[in-house]
C-alpha positions in Angstrom: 189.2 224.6 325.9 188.1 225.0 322.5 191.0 222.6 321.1 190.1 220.5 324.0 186.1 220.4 322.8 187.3 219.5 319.0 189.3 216.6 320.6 186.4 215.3 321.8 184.6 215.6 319.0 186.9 213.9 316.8 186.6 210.9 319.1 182.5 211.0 318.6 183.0 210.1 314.7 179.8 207.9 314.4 181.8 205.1 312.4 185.5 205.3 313.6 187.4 207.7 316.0 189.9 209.6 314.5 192.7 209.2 317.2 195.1 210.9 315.6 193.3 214.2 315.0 192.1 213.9 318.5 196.0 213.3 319.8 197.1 216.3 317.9 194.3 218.4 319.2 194.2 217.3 322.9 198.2 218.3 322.4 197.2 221.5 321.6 195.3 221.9 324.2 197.2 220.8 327.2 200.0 222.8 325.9 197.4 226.0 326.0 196.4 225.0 329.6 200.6 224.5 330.2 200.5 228.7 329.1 197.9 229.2 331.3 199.9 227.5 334.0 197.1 225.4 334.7 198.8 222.2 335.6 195.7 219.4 336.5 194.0 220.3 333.2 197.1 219.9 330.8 197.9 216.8 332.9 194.7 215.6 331.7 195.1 215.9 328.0 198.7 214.7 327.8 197.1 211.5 329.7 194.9 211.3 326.7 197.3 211.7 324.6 199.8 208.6 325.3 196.7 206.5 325.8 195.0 207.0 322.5 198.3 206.7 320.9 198.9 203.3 322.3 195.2 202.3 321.3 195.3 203.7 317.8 198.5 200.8 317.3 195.8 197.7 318.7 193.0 198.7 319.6 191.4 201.8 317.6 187.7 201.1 319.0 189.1 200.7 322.9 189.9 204.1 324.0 186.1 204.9 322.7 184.7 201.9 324.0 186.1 202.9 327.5 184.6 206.0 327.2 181.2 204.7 326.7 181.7 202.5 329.4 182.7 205.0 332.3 181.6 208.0 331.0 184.2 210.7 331.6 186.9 208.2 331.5 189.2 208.8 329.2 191.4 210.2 332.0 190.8 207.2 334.1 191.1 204.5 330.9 194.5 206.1 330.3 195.6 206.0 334.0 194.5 202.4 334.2 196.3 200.7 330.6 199.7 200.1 331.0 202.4 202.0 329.5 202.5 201.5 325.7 205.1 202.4 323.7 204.0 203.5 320.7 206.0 204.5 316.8 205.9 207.5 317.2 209.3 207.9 319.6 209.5 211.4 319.3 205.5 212.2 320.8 205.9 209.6 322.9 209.1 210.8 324.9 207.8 214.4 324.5 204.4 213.5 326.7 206.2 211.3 329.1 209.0 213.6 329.9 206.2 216.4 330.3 203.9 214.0 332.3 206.8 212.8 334.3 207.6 216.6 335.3 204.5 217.3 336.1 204.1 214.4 338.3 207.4 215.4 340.3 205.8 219.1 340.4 202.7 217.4 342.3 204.6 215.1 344.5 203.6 212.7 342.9 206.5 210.3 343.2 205.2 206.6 342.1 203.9 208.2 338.6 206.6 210.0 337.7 208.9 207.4 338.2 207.0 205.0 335.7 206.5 207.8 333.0 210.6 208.7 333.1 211.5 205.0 333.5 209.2 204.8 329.7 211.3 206.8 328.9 214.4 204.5 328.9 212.8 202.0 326.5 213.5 204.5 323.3 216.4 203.9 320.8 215.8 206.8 318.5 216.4 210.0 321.1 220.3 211.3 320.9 222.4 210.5 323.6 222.4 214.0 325.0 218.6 213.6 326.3 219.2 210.0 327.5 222.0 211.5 329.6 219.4 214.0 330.0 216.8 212.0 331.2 219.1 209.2 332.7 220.1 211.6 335.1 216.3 213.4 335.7 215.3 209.5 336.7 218.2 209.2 339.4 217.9 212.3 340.7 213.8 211.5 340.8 214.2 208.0 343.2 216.7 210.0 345.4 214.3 212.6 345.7 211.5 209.4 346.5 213.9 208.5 348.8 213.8 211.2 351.1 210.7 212.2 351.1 208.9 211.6 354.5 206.7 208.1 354.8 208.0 206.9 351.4 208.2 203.0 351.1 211.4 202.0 351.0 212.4 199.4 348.0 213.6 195.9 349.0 216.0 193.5 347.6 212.8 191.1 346.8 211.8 191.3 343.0 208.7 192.9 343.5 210.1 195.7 345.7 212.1 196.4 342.6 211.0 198.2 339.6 211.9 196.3 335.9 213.5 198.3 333.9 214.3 197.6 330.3 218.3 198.5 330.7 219.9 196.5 330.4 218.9 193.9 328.2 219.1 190.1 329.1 218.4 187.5 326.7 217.5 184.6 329.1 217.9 182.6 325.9 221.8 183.1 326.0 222.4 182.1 329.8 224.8 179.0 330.7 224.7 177.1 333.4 228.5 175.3 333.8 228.8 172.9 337.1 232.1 172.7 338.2 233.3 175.8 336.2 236.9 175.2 337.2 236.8 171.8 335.6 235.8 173.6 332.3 239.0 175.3 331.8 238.8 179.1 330.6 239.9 178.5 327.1 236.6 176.5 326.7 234.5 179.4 328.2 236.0 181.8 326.3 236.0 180.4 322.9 232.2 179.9 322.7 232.3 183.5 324.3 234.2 184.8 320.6 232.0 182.3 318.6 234.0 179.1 318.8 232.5 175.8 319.8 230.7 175.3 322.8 232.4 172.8 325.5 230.4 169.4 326.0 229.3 170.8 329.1 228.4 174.0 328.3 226.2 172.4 325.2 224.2 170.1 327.2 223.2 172.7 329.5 219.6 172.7 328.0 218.5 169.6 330.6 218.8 167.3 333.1 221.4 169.5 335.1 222.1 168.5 338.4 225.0 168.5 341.0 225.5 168.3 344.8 225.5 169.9 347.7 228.7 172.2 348.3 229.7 172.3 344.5 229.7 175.4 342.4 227.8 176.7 339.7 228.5 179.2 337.6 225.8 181.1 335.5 226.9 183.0 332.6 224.6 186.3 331.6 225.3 188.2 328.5 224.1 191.9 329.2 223.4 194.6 326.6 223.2 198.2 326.7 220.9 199.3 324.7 221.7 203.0 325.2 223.9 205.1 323.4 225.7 206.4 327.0 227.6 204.5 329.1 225.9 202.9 332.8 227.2 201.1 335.5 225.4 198.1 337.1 226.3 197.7 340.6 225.9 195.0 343.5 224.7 192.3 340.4 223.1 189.1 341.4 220.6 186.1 340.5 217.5 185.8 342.1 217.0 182.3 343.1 213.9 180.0 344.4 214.8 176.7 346.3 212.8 173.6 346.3 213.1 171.5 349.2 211.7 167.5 349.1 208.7 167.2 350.4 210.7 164.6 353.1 213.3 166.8 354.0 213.7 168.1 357.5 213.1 171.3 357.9 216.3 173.9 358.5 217.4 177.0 359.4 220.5 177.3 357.6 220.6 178.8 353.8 220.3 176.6 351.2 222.4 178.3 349.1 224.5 181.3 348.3 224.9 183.3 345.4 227.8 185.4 344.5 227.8 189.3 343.4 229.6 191.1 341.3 230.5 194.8 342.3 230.3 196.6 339.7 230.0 196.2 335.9 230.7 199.2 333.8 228.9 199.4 329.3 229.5 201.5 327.1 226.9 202.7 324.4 225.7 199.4 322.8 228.7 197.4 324.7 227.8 193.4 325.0 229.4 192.1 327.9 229.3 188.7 330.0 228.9 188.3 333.8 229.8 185.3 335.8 227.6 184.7 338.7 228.6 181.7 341.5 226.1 179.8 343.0 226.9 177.6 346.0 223.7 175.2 347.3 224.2 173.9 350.3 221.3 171.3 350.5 219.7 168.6 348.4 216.6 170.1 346.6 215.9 171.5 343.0 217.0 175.6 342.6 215.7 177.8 339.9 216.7 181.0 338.6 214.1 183.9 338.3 215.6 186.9 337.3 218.6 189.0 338.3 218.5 192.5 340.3 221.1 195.1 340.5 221.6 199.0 341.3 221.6 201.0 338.2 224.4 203.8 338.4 224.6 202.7 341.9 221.5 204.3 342.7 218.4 203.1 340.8 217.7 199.5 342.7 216.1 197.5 339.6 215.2 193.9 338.6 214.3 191.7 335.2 212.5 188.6 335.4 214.3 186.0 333.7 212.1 183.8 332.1 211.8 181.1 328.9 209.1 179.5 327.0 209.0 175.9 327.1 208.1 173.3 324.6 205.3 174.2 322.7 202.1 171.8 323.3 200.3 170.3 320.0 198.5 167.5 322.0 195.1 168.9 322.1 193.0 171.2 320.1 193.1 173.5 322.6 197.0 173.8 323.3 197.1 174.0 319.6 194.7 177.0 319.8 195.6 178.9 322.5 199.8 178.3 322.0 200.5 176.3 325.2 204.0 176.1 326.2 205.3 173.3 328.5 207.1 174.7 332.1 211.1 175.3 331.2 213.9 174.0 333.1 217.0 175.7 331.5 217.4 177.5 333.9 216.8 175.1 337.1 218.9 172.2 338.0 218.5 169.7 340.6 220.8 169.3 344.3 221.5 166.2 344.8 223.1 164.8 348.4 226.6 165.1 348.7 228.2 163.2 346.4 232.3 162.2 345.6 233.2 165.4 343.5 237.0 165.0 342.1 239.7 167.4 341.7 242.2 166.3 338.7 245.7 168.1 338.7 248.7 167.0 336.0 251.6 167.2 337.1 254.7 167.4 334.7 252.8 166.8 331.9 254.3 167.5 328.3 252.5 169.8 325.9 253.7 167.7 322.8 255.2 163.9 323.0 257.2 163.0 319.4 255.8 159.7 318.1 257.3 156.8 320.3 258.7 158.8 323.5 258.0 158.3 326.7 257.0 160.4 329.3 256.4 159.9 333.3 253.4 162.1 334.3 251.3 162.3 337.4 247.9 162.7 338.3 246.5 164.3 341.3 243.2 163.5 342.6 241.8 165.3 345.5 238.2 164.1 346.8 236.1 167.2 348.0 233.0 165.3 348.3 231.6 163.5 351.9 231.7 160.2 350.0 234.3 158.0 349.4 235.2 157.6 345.9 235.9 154.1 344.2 236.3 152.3 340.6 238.1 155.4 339.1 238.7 155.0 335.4 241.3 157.3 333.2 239.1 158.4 330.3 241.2 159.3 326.8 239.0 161.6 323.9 241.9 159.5 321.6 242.7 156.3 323.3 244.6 155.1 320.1 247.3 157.7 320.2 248.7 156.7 323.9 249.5 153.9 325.2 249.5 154.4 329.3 251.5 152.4 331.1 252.3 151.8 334.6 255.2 152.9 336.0 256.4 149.9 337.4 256.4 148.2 333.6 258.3 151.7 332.8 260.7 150.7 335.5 
């Protein structure tokens, strides 16, 4: 209580409160009250703790300003903010792991689950406590799980909690249409580095395609742990647009692929392939991507990218307004002709002047008939097609 009492009163410093004397005497005391086994009073000051920690990085005048404001309040400020990370990695994973515990001792599910899923966000703890706590985090929702009357989490975004692993630059998503068409050398030389198809490259606007073809999303993921996790039953969140003339229907208006399972190691960058299928005219958007961590831990990131910045009027420039992005939208269009090429007995090198018969295969997939077809060459000097009846 004493240490407790000379918190407080290095947070009453007339000019400026001293939060970290009062963080390293409020840790002294809840660790007393921890001897003492009294839990609510210990759970107190570590709640102190993490929040003037946070406010000392932004805000130095805000956890004393919140005092003022609500009186007693420091416990209630703290509860309220949301969870800061703050430089100090080892502190800050000390009071969360001992918050988080203490939490679970009370029952108290919905806490402890946010202070060990903090947790997760350090870099700078040895792998042997993020398998430690990896595992105290699973075994945490199972325990959620069966508890009497506890909510059960849906597949919708905000039924799952965001975690920070793994982590998805939205930046580096592709959207292909047609992915078979693009040929898998193409894919995976801009995967190593190498140039980006045409296709791939212009994926930044004005995407579209029709109803019934595929699309394939590409999403580099990221480990940013130094053990190995599984993401299981992976798959895009998608919102559909319908024109405002369309007829209403009961049918999906899309589908959207998942992929099992997808094992990284410690720091391992990897790429997953998700198919999306629309089925009717309208304009579909990508929001984020949800998936079961370890098979157990149902999760979800938002997927989301800043726009064009906005320098029209003083007070875009002023408050940094960003135009709506549509990298990673595209727009369905009625079913249109959609061609399947096949060559058949076609050489891989020609010397200079031979003469080769080769056939092309075109299959219509589309629900429109196809007309004026046109053979396109990238070097239209170095062959000269003729028809086979000239050939003879």
């Amino acid at each position: 209580m004493v240490c407790e009492q000379a918190a407080y009163a290095f947070l009453k410093h007339p000019h400026r409160p001293e939060l970290r004397k009062f963080s390293f005497h409020a840790m002294l005391a809840g660790q007393g009250y921890q001897r003492a086994d009294i839990g609510g009073l210990a759970h107190r000051c570590l709640r102190m703790v993490r929040q003037s920690l946070g406010a000392s990085l932004y805000d130095p005048n805000g956890f004393e300003e919140a005092e003022k404001r609500d009186g007693h309040s420091a416990e209630a400020s703290a509860e309220r903010r949301p969870l800061t990370r703050s430089k100090w990695s080892a502190i800050d994973s000390y009071v969360n792991h001992e918050l988080g515990t203490q939490c679970m001792a009370a029952q108290s599910y919905e806490q402890a689950l946010q202070y060990f899923m903090a947790l997760m966000d350090s870099d700078q703890i040895s792998p042997k406590l993020q398998a430690k706590y990896l595992q105290e985090l699973l075994q945490l929702y199972l325990e959620r799980s069966d508890k009497a009357g506890a909510p059960e989490l849906d597949a919708s975004p905000h039924g799952r909690m965001e975690l920070s692993v793994p982590a998805i630059d939205a930046q580096m998503i592709r959207v292909i249409m047609s992915p078979e068409l693009e040929g898998e050398d193409g894919v995976l030389g801009w995967r190593h580095g190498g140039p980006a198809p045409e296709r791939l490259a212009a994926s930044g606007s004005g995407l579209c395609c029709s109803a019934g073809e595929d699309v394939a999303v590409l999403v580099v993921v990221k480990n940013p742990l130094t053990i190995g996790i599984t993401l299981n039953s992976f798959m895009l969140d998608c919102e559909f647009a319908a024109p405002a003339d369309a007829e209403h229907s009961e049918s999906p208006a899309f589908a959207v692929s998942t992929v099992d399972s997808v094992a990284l190691e410690g720091g391992q960058t990897a790429m997953v392939s998700v198919s999306i299928t629309p089925q009717r005219a309208g304009h579909l958007t990508i929001r984020g991507a949800s998936y079961l961590l370890c098979d157990i831990l149902p999760a979800y990131r938002a997927l989301r990218l800043p726009g064009k910045r906005l320098n029209d009027t003083k007070e875009q420039r002023l408050a940094a307004t960003y135009a709506a992005d549509t990298r990673l939208g595209f727009t369905v269009d009625p079913s249109y002709p959609r061609l399947d090429a096949v060559l058949e007995e076609f050489p891989d090198t020609l010397v200079s002047g031979s003469m080769q018969r080769a056939q092309i295969r075109l299959t219509n997939r589309g629900a429109l008939a196809c007309q004026s077809i046109a053979l396109w060459l990238s070097h239209p000097s170095f062959f000269d097609v003729a028809s086979p009846r000239l050939v003879g």
